[in-house]
VEXNU-765645 format. One line per 3 residues: for each residue y, x, z of C-alpha. Coordinates in Angstrom, 2 decimals, always signed. Each point is the difference from the previous one (the first is absolute). Example, Ala and Ser with C-alpha at 12.3 -4.5 7.8 and 13.67 -1.06 7.14 Angstrom:
-4.50 +12.30 +7.80; +3.44 +1.37 -0.66
//
This chain:
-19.29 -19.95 -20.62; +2.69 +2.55 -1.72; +1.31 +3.12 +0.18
+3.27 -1.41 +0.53; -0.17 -3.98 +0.37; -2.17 -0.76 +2.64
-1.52 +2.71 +1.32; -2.38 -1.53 +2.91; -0.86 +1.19 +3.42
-2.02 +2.88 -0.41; +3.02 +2.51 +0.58; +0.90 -1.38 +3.65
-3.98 -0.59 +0.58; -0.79 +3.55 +0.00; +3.16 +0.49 +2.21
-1.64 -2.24 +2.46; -3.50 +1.78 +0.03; +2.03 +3.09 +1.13
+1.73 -0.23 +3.30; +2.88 -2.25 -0.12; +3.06 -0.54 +1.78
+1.17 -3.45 -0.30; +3.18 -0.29 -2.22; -0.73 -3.39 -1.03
+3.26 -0.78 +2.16; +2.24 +1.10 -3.55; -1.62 -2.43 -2.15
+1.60 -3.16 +2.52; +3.46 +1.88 -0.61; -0.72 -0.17 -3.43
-1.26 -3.64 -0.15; +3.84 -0.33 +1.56; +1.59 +0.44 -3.10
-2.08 -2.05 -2.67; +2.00 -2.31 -1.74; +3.01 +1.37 +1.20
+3.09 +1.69 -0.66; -1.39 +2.99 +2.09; -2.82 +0.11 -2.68
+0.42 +3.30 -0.98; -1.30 +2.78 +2.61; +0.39 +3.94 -0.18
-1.99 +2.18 +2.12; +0.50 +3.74 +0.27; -1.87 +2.66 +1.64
-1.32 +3.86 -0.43; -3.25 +0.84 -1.04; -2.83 -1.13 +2.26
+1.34 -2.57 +1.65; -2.18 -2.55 -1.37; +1.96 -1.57 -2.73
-3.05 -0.60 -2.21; -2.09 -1.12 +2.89; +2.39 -3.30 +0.82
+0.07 -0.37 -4.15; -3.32 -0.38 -0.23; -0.10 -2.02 +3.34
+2.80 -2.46 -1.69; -2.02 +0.02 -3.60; -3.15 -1.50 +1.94
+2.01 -2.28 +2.21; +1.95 -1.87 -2.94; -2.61 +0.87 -3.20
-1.38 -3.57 -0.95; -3.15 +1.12 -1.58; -1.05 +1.08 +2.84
-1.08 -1.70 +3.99; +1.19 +2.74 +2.31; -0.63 -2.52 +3.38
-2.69 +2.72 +1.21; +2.31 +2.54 -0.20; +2.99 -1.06 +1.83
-1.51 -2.99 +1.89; -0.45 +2.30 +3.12; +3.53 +1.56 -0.50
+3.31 -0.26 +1.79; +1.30 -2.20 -3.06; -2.80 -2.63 +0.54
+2.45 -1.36 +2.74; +2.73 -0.51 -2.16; +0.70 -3.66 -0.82
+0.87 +0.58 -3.52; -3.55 +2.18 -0.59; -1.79 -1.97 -1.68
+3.01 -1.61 -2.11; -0.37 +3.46 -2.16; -2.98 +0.76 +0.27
-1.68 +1.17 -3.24; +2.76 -2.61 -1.57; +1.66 +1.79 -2.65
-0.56 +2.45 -2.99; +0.91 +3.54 +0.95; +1.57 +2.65 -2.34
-0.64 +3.80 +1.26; +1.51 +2.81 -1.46; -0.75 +2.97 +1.86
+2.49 +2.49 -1.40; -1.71 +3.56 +0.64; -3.30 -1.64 -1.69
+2.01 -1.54 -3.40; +1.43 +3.91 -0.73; -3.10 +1.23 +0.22
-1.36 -2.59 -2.66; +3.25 +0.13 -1.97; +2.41 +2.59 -1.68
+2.98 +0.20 +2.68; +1.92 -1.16 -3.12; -2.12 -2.92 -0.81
-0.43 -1.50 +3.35; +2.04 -3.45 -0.24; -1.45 -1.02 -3.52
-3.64 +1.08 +1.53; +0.94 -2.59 +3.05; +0.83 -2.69 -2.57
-2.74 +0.23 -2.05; -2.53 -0.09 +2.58; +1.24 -2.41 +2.38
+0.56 -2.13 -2.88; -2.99 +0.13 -1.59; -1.94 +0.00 +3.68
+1.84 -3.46 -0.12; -0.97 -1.11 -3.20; -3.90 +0.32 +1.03
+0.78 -2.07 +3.47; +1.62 -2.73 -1.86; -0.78 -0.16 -3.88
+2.65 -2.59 -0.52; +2.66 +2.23 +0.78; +2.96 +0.21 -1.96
+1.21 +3.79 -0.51; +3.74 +0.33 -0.79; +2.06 +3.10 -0.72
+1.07 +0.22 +3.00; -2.26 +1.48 +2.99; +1.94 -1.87 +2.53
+0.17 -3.29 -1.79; -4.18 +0.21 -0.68; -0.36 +0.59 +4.11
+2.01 -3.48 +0.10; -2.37 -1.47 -2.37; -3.20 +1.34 +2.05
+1.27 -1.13 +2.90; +0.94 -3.71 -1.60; -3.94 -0.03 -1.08
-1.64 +1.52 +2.93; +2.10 -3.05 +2.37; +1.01 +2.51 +2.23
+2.95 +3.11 +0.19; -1.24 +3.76 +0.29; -0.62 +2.12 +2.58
+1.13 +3.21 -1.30; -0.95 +3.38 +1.84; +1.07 +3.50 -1.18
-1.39 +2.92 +1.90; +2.21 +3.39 -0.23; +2.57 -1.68 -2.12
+2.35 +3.29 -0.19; -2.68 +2.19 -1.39; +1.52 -0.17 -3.49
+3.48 +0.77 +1.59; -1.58 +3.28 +1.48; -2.08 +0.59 -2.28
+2.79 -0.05 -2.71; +2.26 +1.50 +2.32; +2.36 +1.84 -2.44
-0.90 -2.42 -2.62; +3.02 -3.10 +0.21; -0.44 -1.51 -2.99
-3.74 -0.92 +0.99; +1.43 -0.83 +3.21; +2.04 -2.44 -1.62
-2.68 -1.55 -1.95; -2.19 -0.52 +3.08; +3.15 -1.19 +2.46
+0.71 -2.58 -3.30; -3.73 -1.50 +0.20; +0.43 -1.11 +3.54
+3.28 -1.37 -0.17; -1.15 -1.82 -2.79; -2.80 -1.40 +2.58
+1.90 +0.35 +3.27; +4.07 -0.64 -0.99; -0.26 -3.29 -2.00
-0.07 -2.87 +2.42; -1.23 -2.44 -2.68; -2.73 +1.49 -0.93
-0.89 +1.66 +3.82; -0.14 -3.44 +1.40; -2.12 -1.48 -2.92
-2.60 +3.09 +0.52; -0.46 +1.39 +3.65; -0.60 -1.96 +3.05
+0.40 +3.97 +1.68; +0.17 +3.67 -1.18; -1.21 +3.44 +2.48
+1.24 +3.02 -1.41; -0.95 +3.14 +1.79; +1.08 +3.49 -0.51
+1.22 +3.30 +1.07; +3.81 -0.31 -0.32; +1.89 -2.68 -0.03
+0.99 -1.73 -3.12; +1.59 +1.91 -2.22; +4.14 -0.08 -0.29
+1.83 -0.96 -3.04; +3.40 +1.37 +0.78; +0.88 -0.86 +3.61
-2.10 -3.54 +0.28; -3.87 -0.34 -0.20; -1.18 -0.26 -3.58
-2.15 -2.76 +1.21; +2.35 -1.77 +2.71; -2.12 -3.59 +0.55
-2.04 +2.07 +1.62; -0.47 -0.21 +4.13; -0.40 +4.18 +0.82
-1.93 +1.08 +3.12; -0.16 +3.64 -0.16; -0.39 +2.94 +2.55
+3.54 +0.14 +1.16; -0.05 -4.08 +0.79; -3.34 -1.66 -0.32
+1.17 -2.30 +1.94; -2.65 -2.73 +0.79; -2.88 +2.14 -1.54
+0.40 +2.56 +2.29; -3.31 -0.25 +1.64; -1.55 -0.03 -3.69
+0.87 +3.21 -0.56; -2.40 +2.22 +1.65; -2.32 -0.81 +2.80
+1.76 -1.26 +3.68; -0.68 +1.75 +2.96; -1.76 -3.00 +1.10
-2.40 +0.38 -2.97; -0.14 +3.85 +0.58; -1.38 -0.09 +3.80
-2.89 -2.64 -0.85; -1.10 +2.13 -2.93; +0.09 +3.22 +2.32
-2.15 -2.39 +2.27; -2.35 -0.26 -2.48; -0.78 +2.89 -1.23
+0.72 +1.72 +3.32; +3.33 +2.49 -1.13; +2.80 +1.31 +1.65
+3.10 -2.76 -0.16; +2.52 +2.71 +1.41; -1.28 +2.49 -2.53
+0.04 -2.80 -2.75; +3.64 -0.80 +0.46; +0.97 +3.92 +0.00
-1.17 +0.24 -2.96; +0.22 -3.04 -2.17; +3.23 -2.41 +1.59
+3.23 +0.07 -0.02; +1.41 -2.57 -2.72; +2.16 -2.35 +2.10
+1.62 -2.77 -0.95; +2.40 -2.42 +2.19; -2.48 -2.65 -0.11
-2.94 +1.91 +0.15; +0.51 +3.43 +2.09; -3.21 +1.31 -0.97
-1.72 +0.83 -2.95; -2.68 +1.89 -1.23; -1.47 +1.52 -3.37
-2.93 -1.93 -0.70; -1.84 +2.07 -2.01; -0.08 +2.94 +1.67
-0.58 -1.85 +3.34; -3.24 -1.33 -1.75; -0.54 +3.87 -1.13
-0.04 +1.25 +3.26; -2.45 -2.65 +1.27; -2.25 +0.69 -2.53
-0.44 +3.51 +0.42; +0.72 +0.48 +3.22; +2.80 +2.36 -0.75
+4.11 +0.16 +0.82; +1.38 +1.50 -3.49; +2.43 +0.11 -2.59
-1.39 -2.81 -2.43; +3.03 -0.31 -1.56; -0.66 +3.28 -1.79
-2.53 -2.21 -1.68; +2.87 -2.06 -1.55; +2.31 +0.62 -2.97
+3.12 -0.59 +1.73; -0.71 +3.25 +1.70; +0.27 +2.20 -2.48
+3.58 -1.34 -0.97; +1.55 +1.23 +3.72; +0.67 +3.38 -0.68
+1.86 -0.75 -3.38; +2.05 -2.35 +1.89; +1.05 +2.40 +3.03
+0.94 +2.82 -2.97; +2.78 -2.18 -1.55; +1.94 +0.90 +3.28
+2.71 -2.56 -0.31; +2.16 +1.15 +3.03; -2.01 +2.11 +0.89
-3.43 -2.13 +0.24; -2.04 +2.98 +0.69; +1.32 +0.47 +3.11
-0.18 -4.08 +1.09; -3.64 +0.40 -1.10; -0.30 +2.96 +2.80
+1.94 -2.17 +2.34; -1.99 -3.17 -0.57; -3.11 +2.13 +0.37
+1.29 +1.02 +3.77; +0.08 -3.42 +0.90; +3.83 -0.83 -0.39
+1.15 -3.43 -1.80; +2.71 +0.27 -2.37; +2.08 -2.38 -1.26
+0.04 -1.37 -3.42; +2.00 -2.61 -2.08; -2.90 -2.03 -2.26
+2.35 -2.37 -2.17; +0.67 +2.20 -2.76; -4.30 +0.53 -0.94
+0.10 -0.83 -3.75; -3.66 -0.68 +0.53; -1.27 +2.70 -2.28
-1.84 +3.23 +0.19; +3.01 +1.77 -1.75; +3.03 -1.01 +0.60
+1.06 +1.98 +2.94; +3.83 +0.37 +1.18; -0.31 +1.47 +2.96
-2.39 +0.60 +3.38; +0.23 -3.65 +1.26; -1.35 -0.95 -3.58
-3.14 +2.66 +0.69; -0.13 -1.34 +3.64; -0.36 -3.85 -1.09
-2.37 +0.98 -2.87; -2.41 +1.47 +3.02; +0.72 -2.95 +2.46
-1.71 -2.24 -3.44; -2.59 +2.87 -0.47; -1.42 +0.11 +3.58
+1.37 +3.18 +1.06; +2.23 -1.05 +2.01; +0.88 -3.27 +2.44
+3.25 -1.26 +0.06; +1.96 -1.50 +3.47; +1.99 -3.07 -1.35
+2.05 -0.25 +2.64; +0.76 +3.81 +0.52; -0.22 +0.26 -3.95
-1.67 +3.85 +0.58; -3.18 +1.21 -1.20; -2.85 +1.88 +1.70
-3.54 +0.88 -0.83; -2.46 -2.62 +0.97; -2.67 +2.15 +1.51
-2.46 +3.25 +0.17; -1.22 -1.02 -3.55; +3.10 -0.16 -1.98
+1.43 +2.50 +2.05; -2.83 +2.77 -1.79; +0.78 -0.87 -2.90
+3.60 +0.39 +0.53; -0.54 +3.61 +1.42; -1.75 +1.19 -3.25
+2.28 -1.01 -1.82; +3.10 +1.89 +1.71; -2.14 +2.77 -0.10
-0.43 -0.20 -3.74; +4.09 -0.59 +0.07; +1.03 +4.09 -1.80
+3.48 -0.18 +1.49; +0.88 +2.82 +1.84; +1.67 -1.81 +3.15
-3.29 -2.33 +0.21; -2.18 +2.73 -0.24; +2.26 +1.67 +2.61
-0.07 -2.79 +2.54; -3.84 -0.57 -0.38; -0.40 +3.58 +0.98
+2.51 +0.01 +2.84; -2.33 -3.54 +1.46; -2.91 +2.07 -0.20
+1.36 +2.90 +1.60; +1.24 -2.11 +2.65; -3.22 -1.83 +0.62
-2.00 +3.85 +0.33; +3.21 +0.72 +2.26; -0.55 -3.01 +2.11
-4.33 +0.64 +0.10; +0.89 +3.75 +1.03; +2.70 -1.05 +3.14
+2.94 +2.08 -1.56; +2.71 -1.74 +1.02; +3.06 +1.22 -0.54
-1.09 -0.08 -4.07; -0.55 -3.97 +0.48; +2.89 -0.42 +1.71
+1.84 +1.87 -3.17; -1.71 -1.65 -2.64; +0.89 -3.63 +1.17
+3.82 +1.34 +0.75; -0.32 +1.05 -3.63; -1.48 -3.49 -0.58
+3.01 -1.59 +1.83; +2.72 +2.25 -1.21; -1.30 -1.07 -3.92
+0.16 -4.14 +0.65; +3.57 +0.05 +0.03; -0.18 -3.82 +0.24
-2.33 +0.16 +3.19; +2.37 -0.26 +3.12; -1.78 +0.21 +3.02
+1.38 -2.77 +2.40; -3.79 -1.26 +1.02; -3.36 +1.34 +0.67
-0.98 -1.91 -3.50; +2.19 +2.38 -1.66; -2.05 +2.77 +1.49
-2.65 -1.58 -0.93; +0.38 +0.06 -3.76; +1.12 +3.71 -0.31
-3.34 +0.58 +1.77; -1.88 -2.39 -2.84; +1.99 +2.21 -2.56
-0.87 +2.85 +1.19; -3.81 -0.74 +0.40; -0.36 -1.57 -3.33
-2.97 +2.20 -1.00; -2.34 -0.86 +2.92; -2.26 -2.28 -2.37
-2.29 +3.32 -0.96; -1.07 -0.12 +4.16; +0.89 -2.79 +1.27
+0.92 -3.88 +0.35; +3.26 -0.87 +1.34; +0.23 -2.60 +3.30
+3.65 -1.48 +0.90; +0.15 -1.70 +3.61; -3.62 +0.62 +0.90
-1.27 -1.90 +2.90; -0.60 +2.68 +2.30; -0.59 -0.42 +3.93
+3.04 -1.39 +1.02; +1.97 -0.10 -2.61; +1.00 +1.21 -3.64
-0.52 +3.13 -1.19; +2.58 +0.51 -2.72; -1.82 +1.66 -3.23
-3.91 +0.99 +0.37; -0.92 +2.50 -2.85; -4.08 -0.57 +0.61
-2.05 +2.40 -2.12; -2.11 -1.50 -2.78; -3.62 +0.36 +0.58
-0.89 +2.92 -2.06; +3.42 +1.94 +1.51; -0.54 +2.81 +2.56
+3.70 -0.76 +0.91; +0.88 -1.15 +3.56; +1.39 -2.98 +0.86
+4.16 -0.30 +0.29; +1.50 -2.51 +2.56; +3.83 +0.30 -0.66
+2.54 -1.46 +2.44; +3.24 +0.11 -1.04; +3.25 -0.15 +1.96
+3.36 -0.49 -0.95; +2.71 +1.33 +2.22; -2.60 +0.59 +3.04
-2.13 +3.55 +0.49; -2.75 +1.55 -1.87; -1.96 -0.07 +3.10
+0.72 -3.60 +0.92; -2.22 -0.74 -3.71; -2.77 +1.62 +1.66
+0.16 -1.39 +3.18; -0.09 -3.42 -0.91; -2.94 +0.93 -2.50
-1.86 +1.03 +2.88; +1.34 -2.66 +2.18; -0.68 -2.91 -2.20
-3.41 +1.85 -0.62; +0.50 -0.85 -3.91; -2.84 +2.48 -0.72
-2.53 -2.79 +1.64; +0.47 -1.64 -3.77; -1.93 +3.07 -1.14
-2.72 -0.10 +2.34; -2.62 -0.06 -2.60; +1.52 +2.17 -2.16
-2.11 +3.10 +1.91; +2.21 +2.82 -1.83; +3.13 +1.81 +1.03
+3.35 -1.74 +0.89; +3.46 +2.19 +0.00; +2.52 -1.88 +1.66
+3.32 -0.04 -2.21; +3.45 -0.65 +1.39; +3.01 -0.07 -2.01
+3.29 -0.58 +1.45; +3.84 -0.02 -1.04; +3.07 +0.55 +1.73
+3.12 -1.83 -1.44; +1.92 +0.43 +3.51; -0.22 +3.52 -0.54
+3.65 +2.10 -1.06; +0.52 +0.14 -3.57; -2.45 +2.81 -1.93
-2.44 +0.18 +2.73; -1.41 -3.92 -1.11; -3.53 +1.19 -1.00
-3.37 -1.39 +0.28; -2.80 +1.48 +2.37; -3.47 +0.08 -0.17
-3.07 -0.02 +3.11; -3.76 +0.57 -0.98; -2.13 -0.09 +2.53
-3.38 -0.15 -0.22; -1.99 -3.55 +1.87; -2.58 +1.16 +2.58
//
């Protein structure tokens, strides 16, 4: 058993003795594309979404050293007619990326790779003949051993990021796997299948992947590993079953991805976080990736400080991801910033409406540090203005709420009202900094019917409750009637603290100049 050849079963083993969500479903997409000319498989996803988990899980499936039967026997794969075909049936190269820097000078890393794989070889099969070149000696091994690799590589952009402004190691590191990955002759004569996983997708050389043979399944189209990117809502529920949490409170928090074949998806790890200590939270603070966001939102491309406030509020906005050179610096404009946080978790992305929006309560935190952080005088402005408003709202002055959202309206030049989803986002713009007090509800089941936005304090707030009805081109006082008609305060029922009652209306039959919003508060006996 090696550090890098062969490394057994002891990684996905300990997995196993944990709680475990069966994944095993990946490795039969995987066993899809042995042998063939869809060989070569990219997977990329943030931080904490189990990359390293189904790399280990794929090391103890295919490692031939090893008999892995009691480990996926009981598993979803076990039904797969082709299971047992690869079972523990080839010799498994694993590079995990993060780990190799850390045992190697960032400048050293592809010789370090060579040497050791190589000479990890050389002690599995003593009659191996070592050539000059790396590539050529893997052809060699694999004409000894009587069967191609299985080659894994865990975080396999690390060097990329970690030698960010550093192109001509870059270079050097993009060169070693097109030496493995770009020349068909040798490819075919060495790998029966490759998994890359990483953060970003592969890296661009110009305007084409520097590593085109490639199939890419990232965060924008995973296509048909959706489901194996976080944890289904299927899995979610029967893990709240067992250990007896709140689903609804679990999906506030920690859903949101979405993907056309798969329309929910959750962070695994902090789902498993939560479980464990009993405890709704930010575990993505917990991450590296968060510490990046702020320095993103500052660039303010187009003005990106001010999306990040909107995206905050709740509203989508649209973005255009096909000019992402794939990098962590090379940044044209805000749909390049956008895309880099649709690959970095902080943000989902809508194929089919190609806009962004933040995924849930979790990300949405993190997002409202950092525009908080953001030293720009019209951010710091409009964070001030939301929390005015909010205080406004809590204190029934209503004439000031309905001025701050005309001020609101009057900014989004691009926001013509011709709907009540209009109103809508004005309102989510103009309540962006609600996350301090509260979680934000759209279309909350409520007695008979929807109630539009639900501002529901958080449960260390002394805040009251806010049920908002909004109404375009109808009266302020038909919003509160149908709140207390459609007794939409019965979704609060075990709230137990104060509700205020919140209609907002607008007028666009009105004469010319006299167009403005108005504002009800009562407050619910």
């Amino acid at each position: 058993m090696g550090n890098y050849v062969n490394i057994g079963n002891e990684g996905f083993a300990r997995i196993r003795n944990d709680v475990y969500v069966d994944k095993t479903g990946l490795i039969g997409l995987i066993n899809q594309t042995i042998d063939t000319s869809r060989c070569l498989t990219c997977i990329s996803r943030p931080r904490r979404f189990g990359k390293s988990f189904a790399a280990k899980m794929l090391c103890a499936y295919y490692d031939k050293t090893c008999n892995s039967s009691g480990l996926f026997d009981d598993l979803l794969i076990a039904e797969d007619e082709q299971y047992r075909k690869h079972l523990n049936h080839y010799d498994v190269i694993y590079l995990d990326m993060t780990g190799v820097i850390g045992e190697a000078s960032i400048t050293d890393i592809v010789p370090y790779i060579q040497r050791n794989v190589v000479r990890e070889l050389a002690e599995q099969y003593p009659k191996l003949k070592i050539v000059e070149g790396f590539a050529a000696t893997l052809a060699n091994a694999a004409e000894i051993a009587g069967n191609k690799f299985v080659m894994i590589i865990d975080e396999w952009d690390a060097p990329i990021r970690e030698a960010k402004n550093q192109q001509d190691l870059q270079r050097k590191y993009l060169e070693f796997l097109r030496a493995l990955f770009k020349n068909s002759g040798m490819t075919d004569k060495i790998f029966a299948a490759v998994y890359m996983t990483g953060i970003l997708p592969i890296k661009k050389d110009g305007s084409q992947s520097a590593i085109s043979d490639f199939k890419e399944f990232t965060m924008i189209k995973p296509r048909k590993f959706g489901e194996y990117v976080g944890f289904t809502e299927d899995e979610v529920k029967k893990l709240c079953r067992e250990y007896n949490s709140d689903f609804e409170q679990m999906k506030q928090w920690y859903d949101g991805y979405g993907f056309r074949e798969i329309k929910s998806v959750y962070n695994p790890n902090s789902v498993m976080e939560a479980l464990r200590n009993d405890d709704f939270d930010s575990y993505w603070t917990q991450t590296s990736a968060a510490e990046s966001l702020m320095g993103y939102v500052n660039l303010d491309f187009d003005e990106l400080g001010r999306t990040a406030a909107e995206l905050v509020g709740g509203v989508e906005v649209k973005v255009d991801t096909n000019g992402f050179a794939n990098d962590l610096v090379t940044f044209r404009n805000r749909d390049d910033v956008l895309t880099l946080l649709i690959h970095l978790g902080y943000l989902t992305y809508d194929e089919k409406a190609q806009k962004v929006h933040i995924p849930n309560e979790e990300i949405r935190l993190e997002f409202a540090k950092a525009v908080r952080q953001v030293r720009r005088d019209d951010t710091i402005r409009r964070v001030r203005e939301s929390e005015q408003l909010i205080e406004d709202t809590v204190h029934g002055k209503e004439e000031a709420v309905a001025g701050q959202i005309e001020k609101i309206h009057e900014e989004e030049a691009s926001l013509y009202y011709n709907n009540e989803q209009a109103l809508r986002s004005v309102i989510k713009r103009a309540y962006f900094s609600y996350g301090d007090e509260y979680v934000m509800f759209e279309e909350l089941p409520a007695g008979a019917g929807y109630a539009d936005i639900v501002y529901l304090p958080k449960k260390d707030s002394v805040l009251p409750a806010l049920i908002i009805e909004l109404k375009w081109n109808q009266s302020v006082e038909g919003a509160i009637a149908q709140i207390k008609n459609k007794r939409y305060p019965e979704a609060l029922k075990g709230f137990g603290g104060k509700i205020l009652l919140v209609g907002i209306s607008y007028d666009c039959q009105a004469p010319a100049g006299k167009r403005k919003h108005q504002c009800r508060i009562e407050v619910y006996e």
